[in-house]
C-alpha positions in Angstrom: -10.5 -53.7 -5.9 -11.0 -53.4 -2.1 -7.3 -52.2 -2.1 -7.6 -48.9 -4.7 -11.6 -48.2 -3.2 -10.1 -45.5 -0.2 -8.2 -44.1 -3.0 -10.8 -43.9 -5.2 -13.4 -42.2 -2.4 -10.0 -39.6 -1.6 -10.1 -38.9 -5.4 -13.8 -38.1 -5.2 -13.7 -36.0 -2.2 -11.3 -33.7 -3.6 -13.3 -33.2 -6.9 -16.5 -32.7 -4.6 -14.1 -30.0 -2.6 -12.6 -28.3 -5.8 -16.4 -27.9 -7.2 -17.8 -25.8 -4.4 -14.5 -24.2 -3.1 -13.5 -22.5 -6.2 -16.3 -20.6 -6.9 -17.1 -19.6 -3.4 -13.3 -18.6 -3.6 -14.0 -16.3 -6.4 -16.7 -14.7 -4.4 -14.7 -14.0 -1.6 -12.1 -12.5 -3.7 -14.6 -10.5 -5.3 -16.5 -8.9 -2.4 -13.7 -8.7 0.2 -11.7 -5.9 -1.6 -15.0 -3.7 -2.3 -16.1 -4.2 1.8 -12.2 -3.1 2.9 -12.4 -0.2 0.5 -15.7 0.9 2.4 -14.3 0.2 5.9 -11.2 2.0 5.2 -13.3 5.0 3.6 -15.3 5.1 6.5 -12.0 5.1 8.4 -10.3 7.7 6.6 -13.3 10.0 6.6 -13.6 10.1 10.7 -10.2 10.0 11.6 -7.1 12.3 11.2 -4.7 11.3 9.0 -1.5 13.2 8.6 1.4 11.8 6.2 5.1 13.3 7.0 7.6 13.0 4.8 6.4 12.0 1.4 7.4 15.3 -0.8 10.6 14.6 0.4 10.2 10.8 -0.6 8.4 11.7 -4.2 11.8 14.0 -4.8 14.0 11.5 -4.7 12.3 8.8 -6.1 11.8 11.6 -9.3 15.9 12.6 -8.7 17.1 9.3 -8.9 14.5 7.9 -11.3 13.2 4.8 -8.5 12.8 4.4 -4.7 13.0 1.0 -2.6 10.7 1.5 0.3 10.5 -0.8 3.5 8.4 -1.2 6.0 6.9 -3.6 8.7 4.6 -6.2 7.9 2.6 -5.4 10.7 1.5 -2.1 8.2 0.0 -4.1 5.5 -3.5 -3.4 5.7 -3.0 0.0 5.1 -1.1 -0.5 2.6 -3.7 -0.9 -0.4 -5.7 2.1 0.5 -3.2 4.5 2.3 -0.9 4.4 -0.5 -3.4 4.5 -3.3 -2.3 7.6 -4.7 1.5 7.3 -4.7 1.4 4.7 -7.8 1.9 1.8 -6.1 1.6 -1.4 -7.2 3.0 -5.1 -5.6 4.0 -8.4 -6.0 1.1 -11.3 -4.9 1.4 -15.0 -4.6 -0.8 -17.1 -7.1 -2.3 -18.4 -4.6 -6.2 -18.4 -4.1 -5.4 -15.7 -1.4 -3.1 -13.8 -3.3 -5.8 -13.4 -5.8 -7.8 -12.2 -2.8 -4.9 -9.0 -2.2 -4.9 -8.7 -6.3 -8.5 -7.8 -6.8 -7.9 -5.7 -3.2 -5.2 -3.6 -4.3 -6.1 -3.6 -8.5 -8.8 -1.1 -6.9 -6.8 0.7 -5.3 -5.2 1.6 -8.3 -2.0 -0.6 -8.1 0.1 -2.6 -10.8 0.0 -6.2 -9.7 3.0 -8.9 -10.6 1.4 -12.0 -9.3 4.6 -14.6 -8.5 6.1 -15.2 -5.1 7.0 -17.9 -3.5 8.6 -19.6 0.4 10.9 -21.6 -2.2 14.7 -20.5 -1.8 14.7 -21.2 -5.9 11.8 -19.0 -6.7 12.6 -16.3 -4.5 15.7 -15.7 -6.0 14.1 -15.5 -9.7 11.7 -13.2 -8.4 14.5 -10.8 -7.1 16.2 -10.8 -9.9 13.0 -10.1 -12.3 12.5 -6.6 -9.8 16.1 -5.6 -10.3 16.0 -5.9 -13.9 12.1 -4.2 -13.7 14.2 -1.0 -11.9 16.8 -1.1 -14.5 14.2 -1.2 -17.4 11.7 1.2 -16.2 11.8 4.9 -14.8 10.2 6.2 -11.4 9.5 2.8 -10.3 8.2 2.3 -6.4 9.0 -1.1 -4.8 7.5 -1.2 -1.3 9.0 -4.2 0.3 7.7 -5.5 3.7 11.0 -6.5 5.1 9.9 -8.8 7.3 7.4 -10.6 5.5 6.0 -13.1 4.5 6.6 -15.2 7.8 8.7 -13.2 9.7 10.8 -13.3 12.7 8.8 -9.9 13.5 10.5 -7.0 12.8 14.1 -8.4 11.5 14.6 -7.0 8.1 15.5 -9.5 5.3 18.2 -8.6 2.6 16.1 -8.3 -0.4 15.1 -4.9 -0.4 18.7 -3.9 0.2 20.1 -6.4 -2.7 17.8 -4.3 -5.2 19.2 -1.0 -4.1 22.6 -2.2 -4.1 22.5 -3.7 -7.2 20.5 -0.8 -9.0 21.8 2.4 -7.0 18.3 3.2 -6.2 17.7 4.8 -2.7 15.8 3.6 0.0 13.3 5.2 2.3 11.6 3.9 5.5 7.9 4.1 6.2 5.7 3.5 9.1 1.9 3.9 9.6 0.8 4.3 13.2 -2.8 4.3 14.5 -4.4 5.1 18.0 -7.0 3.1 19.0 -6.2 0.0 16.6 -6.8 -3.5 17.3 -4.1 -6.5 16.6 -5.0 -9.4 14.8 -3.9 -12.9 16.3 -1.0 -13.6 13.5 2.7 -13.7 14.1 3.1 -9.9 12.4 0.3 -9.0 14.8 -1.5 -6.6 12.4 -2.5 -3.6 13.0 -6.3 -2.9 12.3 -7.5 0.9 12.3 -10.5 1.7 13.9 -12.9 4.8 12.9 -12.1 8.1 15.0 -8.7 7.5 15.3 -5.3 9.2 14.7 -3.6 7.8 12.0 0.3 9.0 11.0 2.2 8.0 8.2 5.7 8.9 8.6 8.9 8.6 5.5 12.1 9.2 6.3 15.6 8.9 4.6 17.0 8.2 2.3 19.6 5.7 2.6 22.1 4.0 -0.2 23.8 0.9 -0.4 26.9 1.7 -2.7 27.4 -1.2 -5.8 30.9 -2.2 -4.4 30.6 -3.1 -0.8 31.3 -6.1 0.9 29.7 -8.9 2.4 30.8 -7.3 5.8 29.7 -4.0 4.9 26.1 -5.2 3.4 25.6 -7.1 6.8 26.3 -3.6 8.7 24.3 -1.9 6.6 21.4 -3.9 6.7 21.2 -3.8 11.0 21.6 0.1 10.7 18.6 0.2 8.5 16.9 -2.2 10.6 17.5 -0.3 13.5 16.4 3.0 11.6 13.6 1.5 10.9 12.7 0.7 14.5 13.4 4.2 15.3 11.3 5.3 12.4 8.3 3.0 14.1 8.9 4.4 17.1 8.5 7.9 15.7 5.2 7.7 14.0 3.5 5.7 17.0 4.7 9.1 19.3 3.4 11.3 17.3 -0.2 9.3 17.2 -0.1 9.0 20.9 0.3 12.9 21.0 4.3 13.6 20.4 5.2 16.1 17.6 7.8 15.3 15.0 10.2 17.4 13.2 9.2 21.1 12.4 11.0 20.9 8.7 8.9 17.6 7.7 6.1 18.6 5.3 2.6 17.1 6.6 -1.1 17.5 5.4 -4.0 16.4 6.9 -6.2 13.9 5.0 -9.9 13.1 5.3 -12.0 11.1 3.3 -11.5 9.9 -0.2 -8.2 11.5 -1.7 -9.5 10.0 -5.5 -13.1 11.4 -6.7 -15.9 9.6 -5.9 -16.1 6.4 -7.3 -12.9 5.9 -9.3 -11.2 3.5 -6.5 -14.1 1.0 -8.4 -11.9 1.7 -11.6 -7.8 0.7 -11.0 -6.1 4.0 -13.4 -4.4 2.2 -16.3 -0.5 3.5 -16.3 2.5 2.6 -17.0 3.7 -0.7 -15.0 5.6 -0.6 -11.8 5.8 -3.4 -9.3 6.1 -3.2 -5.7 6.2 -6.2 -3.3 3.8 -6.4 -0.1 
């Protein structure tokens, strides 16, 4: 008896745990999207926001029915809102935090495939689920942060470039760039936009990864795009900090809500697409 008593106060710790940290889990998850929504409407509404490159992007993702986009992970918390309106959608973990980014980016009107995993295994199943997903379905977006979930920072991953091999689908590089920002303390450091600042949100390509190459060639092409996507980086944050980019690249400036009043409360029901953050 004296042996199984720890085991037995262990067991009722955790049930005492799971009873108050699952609802106050569910509030989090509740009220944290609606109070990033706010900030970044407050955000949006005092800053200038100019976005290059996307008619070009929305082309070819209509041309060649699809588009694999990649980006840094040190982007993400633009992602939800910034991209609210180019039907978006993403691939969360089932964790209690990846409900947390489901409810975040459900209102900003994106189709959610909740899955995910660090497991070699389960990562592979998941790939293979989005490249049959691009096969199936027309005009699908996948926006992959390519060096996410854990990093190293800013060394791009195969995945995104195994679904555009294997499905012919082109790729595009983003970038959103912000002067003032802060940095939060995490490996990705990212980037938090402050009100009053000058935000630029850059596409550029495309690039192809033909069905038939070899391991060599993959390799090759994966650094190039990496590199690209440096470069593409180091555009965007220029033009915040006063550069100007290319004449021919289309650009609008944004301010406020892009949706009408209210409807980011209300995810638009569409056809599903899936996208991983």
């Amino acid at each position: 008896m004296c042996v199984n008593e720890p085991r037995k106060r262990r067991s009722l710790a955790r049930r005492i745990r799971k009873t108050f940290t699952r609802p106050l889990s569910s509030f989090v998850s509740a009220v944290v999207p609606i109070l990033y929504i706010f900030y970044m409407n407050l955000v949006w509404r005092t800053s200038k926001v100019e976005m290059f490159g996307v008619a070009g992007m929305v082309e070819t993702r209509r041309r060649h029915g699809g588009i694999v986009q990649v980006l840094w992970h040190e982007t993400v918390f633009f992602v939800a809102y910034a991209f609210r309106e180019l039907s978006g959608s993403t691939l969360a973990s089932k964790s209690d935090f990846g409900q947390l980014i489901t409810n975040m980016l459900e209102r900003c009107n994106f189709v959610v495939l909740r899955g995910g995993s660090s497991k070699k295994g389960r990562r592979t199943g998941i790939l293979r689920e989005l490249i049959d997903h691009m096969r199936t379905y027309r005009d699908v977006s996948y926006g992959i942060t390519v060096d996410g979930s854990r990093g190293p920072c800013h060394v791009m991953k195969p995945g995104a470039l195994a679904i555009a091999r294997a499905t012919g689908t082109p790729l595009y590089r983003v970038h959103v760039s912000c002067r003032p920002n802060l940095r939060a303390p995490t490996w990705d450091r990212t980037i938090i936009p402050l009100p009053f600042s000058r935000i630029t949100i850059l596409f550029e390509g495309p690039t192809f990864c033909p069905a038939d190459v070899s391991n060599a060639e993959f390799e090759r092409i994966r650094v190039d795009l990496e590199t690209a996507l440096e470069t593409t980086r180091a555009r965007a944050e220029a033009h915040s900090d006063g550069a100007h980019l290319d004449p021919e690249l289309d650009n609008r400036r944004t301010g406020g809500l892009l949706l009408r009043p209210g409807e980011f409360l209300t995810p638009i029901r569409r056809s599903p697409a899936i996208a991983v953050l």
